[in-house]
C-alpha positions, -999 to +999 in steps of 0.1 A: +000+000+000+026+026+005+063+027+018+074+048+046+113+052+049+140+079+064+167+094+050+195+116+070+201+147+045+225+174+047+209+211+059+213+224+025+198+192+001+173+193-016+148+171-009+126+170-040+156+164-062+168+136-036+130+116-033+131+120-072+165+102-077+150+075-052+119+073-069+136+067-107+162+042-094+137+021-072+110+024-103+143+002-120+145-025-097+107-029-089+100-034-124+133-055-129+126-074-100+087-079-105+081-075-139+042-086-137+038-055-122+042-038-157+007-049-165-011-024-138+015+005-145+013+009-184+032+040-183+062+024-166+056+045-137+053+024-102+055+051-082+023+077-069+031+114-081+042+137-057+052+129-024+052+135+016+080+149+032+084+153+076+111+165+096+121+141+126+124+108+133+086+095+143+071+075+120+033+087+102+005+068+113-012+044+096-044+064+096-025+096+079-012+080+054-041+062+042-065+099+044-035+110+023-035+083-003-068+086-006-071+127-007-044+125-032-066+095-058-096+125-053-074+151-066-055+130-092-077+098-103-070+102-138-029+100-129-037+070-106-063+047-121-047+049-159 
């Protein structure tokens, strides 16, 4: 359903720049790795646009991250039901 990770980043990186380097190289290996996956990502895209960025160390709840999947699918369902 979703992935939730951390990442230590110098003061002055920039973050959208870093989660899209993350997000290109893991789109590789998912695909290369689990290449059925293909069939429900035509465009070759795994990953959700956009993405959700905290400061700190506690993890996001469940709950959160769900409304936020979801709020995100009512905004953009034509970019995540293709």
């Amino acid at each position: 359903l979703y992935l939730q990770w951390s990442a230590l980043l110098p003061v002055d990186a920039c973050i959208a720049d870093m989660v899209q380097e993350i997000k290109e190289r893991t789109n590789i290996l998912i695909f290369a790795n689990f290449p059925a996956l293909l069939r429900d990502h035509l465009d070759g895209e795994f990953w959700m646009p956009g993405y959700f960025a905290v400061s700190g160390s506690q993890l996001l709840s469940n709950r959160f991250i769900n409304d936020t999947i979801s709020l995100f699918r009512q905004i953009q369902p034509a970019q995540i039901h293709d």
